[in-house]
C-alpha positions as a Markdown table, in Angstrom:
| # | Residue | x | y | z |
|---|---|---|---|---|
| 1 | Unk | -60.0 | -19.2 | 77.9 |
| 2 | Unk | -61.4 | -16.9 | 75.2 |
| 3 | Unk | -64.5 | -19.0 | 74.4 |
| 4 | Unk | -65.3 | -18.4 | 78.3 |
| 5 | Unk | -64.5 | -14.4 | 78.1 |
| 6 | Unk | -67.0 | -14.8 | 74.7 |
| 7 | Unk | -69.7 | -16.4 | 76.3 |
| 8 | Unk | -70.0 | -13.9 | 78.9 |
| 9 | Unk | -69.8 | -11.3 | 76.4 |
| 10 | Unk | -73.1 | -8.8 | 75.5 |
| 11 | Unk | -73.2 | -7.1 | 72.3 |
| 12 | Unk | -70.6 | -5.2 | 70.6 |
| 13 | Unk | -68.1 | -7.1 | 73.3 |
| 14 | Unk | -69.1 | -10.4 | 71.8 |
| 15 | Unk | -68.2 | -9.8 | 68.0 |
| 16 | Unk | -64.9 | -8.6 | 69.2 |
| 17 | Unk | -64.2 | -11.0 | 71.3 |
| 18 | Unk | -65.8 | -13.8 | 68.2 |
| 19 | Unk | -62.9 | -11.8 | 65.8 |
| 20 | Unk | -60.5 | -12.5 | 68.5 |
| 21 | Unk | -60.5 | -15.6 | 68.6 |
| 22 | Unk | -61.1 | -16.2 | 64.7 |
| 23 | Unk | -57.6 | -14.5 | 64.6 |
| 24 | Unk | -56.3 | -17.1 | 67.1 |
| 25 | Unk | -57.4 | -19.9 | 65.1 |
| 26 | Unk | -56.0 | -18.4 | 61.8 |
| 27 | Unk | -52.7 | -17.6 | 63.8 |
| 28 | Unk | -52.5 | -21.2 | 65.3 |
| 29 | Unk | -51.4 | -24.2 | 62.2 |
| 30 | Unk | -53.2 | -26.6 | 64.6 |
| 31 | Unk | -55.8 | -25.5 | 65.1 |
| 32 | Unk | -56.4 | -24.1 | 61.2 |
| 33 | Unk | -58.1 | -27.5 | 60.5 |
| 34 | Unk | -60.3 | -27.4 | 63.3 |
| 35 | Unk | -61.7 | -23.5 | 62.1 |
| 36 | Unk | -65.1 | -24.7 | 61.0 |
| 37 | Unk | -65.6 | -27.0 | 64.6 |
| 38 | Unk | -64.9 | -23.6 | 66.2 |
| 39 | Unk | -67.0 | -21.8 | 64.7 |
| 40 | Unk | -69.8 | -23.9 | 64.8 |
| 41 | Unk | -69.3 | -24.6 | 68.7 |
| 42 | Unk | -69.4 | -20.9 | 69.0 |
| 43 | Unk | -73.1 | -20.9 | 67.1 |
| 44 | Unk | -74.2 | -22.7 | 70.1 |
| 45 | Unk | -72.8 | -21.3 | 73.2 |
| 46 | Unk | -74.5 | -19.5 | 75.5 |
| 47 | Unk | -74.2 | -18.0 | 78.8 |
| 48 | Unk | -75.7 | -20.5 | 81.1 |
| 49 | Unk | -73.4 | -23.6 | 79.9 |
| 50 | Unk | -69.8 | -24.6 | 81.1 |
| 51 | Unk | -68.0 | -24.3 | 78.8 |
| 52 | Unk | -65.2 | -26.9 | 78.3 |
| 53 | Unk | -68.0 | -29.8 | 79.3 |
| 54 | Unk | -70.4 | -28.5 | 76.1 |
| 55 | Unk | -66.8 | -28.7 | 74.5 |
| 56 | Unk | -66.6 | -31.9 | 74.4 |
| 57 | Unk | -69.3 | -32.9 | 74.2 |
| 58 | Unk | -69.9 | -31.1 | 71.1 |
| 59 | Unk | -66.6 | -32.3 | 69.8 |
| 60 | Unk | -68.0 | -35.9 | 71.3 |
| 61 | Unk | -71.6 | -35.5 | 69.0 |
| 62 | Unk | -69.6 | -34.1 | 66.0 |
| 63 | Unk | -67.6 | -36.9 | 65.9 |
| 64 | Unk | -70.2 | -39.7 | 65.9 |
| 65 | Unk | -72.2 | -38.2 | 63.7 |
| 66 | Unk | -69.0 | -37.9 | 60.8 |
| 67 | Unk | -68.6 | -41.6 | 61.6 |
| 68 | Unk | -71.7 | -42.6 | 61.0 |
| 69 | Unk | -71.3 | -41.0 | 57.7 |
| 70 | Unk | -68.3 | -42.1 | 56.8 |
| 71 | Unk | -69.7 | -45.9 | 57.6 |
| 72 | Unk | -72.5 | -45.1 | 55.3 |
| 73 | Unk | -70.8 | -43.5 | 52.5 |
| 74 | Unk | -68.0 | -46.0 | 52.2 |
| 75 | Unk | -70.1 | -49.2 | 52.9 |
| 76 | Unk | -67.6 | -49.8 | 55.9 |
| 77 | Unk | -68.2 | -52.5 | 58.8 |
| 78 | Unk | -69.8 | -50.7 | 61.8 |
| 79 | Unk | -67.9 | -52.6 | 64.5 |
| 80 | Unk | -64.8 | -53.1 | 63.2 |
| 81 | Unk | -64.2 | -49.1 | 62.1 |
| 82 | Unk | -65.8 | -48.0 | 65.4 |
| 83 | Unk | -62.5 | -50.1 | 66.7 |
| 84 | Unk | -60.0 | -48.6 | 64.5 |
| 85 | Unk | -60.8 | -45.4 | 64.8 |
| 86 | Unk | -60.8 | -45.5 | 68.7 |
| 87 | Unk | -57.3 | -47.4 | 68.0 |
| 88 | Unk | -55.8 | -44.1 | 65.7 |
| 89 | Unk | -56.9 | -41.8 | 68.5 |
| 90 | Unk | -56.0 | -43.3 | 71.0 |
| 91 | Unk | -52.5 | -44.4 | 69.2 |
| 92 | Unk | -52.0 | -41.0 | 67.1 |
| 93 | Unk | -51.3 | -42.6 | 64.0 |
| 94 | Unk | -52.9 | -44.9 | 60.8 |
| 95 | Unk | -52.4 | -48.3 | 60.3 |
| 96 | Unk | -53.2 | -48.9 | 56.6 |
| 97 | Unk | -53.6 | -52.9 | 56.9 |
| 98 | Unk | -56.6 | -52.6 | 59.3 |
| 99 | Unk | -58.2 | -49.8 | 57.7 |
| 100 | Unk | -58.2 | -52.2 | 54.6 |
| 101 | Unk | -59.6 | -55.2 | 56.9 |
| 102 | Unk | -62.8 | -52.6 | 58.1 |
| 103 | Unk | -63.9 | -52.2 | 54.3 |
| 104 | Unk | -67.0 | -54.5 | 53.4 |
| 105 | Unk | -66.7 | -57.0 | 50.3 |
| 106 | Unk | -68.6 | -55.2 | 47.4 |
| 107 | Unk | -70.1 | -58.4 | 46.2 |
């Protein structure tokens, strides 16, 4: 794994190995989108961790926190979006009627 090969890097070793795998995520249409998650994952790693546990957990943290965002931002239902949006990852797809049953009344 080249994150594993980066955290045991030292110096001039480490940025090459950091533009490796920036290459591999520009190369890679999946994982395109998740450039910025990467890169922010790789802020934080450091020698003494393993690495696909910190993983995801990070991925884990990042998430919450983007949820609890969203439910603040869009005045959603806490409960009910938690719910759906364990239902669209664990299903791999959106259901538009239940997204509109998670939005609060604006009265």
């Amino acid at each position: 794994m080249l994150v594993q090969k980066y955290r045991e890097s030292q110096g001039q070793a480490k940025e090459e190995m950091r533009l490796t795998i920036q290459k591999a995520v520009s190369a890679n249409p999946e994982l395109r989108s998740k450039k910025e998650l990467i890169d922010s994952f790789l802020a934080q790693v450091n020698a003494h961790e393993n690495v696909m546990h910190d993983w995801n957990d990070f991925v884990a943290e990042k998430r919450e926190k983007e949820l609890n965002e969203l439910i603040k931002a869009e005045n959603l239902k806490p409960k009910e979006t938690r719910k759906y949006f364990d239902m669209i990852f664990r299903d791999g797809e959106v259901k538009m009627l239940a997204l509109l049953l998670i939005k609060s009344s604006q009265q």
